[in-house]
C-alpha positions, 0 to 999 in steps of 0.5 A, spaced: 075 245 698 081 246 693 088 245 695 087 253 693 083 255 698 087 251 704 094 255 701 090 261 701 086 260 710 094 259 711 096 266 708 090 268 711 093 266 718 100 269 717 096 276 715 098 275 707 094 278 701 090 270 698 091 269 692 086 268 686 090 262 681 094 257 683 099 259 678 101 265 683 103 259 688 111 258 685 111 266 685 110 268 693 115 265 698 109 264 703 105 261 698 110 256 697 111 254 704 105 254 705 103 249 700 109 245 702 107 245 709 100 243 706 102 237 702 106 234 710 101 235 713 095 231 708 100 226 707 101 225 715 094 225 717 091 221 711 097 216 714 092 215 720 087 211 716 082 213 714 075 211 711 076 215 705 082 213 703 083 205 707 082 198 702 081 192 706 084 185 703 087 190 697 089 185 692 097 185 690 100 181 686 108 180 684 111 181 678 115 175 673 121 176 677 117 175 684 118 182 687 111 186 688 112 194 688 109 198 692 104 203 688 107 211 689 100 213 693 101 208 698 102 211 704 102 205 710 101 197 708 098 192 713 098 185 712 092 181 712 094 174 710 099 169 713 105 172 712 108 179 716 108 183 709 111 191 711 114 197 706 121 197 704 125 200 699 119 201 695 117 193 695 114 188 699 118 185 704 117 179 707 119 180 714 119 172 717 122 170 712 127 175 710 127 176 702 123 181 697 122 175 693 114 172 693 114 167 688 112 170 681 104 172 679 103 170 686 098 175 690 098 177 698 092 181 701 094 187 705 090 193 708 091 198 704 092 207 707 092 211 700 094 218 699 089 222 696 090 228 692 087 234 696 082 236 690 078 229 693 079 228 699 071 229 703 071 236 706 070 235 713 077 232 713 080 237 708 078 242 712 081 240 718 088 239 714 087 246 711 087 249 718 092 245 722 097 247 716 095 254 717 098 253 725 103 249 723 105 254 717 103 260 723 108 257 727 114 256 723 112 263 719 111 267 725 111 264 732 107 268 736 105 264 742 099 268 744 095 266 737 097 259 736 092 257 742 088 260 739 089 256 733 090 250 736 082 251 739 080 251 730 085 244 730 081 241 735 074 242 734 075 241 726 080 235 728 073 233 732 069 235 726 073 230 721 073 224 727 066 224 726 065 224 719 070 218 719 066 215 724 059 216 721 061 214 714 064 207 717 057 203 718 060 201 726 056 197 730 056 195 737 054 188 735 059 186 730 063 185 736 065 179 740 067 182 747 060 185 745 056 178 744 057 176 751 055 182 754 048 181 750 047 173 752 049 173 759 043 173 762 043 165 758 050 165 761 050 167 768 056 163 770 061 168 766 059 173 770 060 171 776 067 170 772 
């Protein structure tokens, strides 16, 4: 799905004429809106954490003077290491001991959530952004209360579509879990389950 397909459900949504070329966005206000409303509503539910746009033990690594920049497409940075590393001022900052400064050329594993452009986001998860902007774009374009449950049913179910396209895309398994292993031993445990 293209980001002009996405603005185009949302015109659909409020009763305005699609559009052929992206060009034609910056030229019909509804147009405009709705991919301002488009961006906001990729950029919160890729903050969520997807498999498409998540990195584990992402490698960062200062710079001469000790601080690390945050890259522009970062969106969320968890801390994997020792340290308690947050997003701050555009930096890496490191919250126990209060300080940007890491010393230089040294690196820090982090979890890493990234913006994607929506041309490259997998289309179950695009889908569900396009149709959740066109509520959202319905709601603050028109208002009416009667259409929007019925959009609020299309969020749901393609909301449904995209979790499971998560999920089968991350490989989970039962038994990669600790709480799981002392279900499946405890016929050599029985002493645990009496507790």
């Amino acid at each position: 799905m293209t980001e002009l397909e996405a603005v185009n459900i949302s015109l659909q949504t409020i009763g305005e004429m699609t559009l052929t070329t992206a060009t034609n966005i910056v030229d019909v206000y509804e147009a405009k809106s709705a991919l301002e409303i488009l961006t906001e509503t990729r950029r919160s539910v890729l903050t969520e954490g997807l498999n498409c746009n998540t990195d584990s033990d992402w490698t960062m690594t200062a710079d001469a003077t000790g601080y690390i920049a945050i890259p522009n497409n970062m969106l969320r940075l968890e801390s994997t290491g020792d340290k308690y590393l947050i997003m701050k001022d555009n930096k890496v900052y490191d919250k126990e001991n209060h300080t940007f400064l890491f010393d230089p050329l040294s690196t820090h594993k982090v979890d890493a959530t990234w913006d994607l452009d929506f041309d490259n986001i997998p289309h179950t998860i695009a889908y569900y952004i396009a149709v959740k902007a066109s509520r959202i774009t319905y709601q603050r374009l028109v208002g009416s209360t009667d259409i929007i449950r019925v959009l609020m049913d299309d969020e749901e179910k393609s909301k449904q579509k995209m979790i499971e396209h998560d999920v089968d895309t991350r490989n989970y398994n039962i038994f990669d879990m600790a709480v799981n292993g002392r279900i499946i031993t405890r016929g050599r445990n029985p002493r645990g389950i009496r507790g």
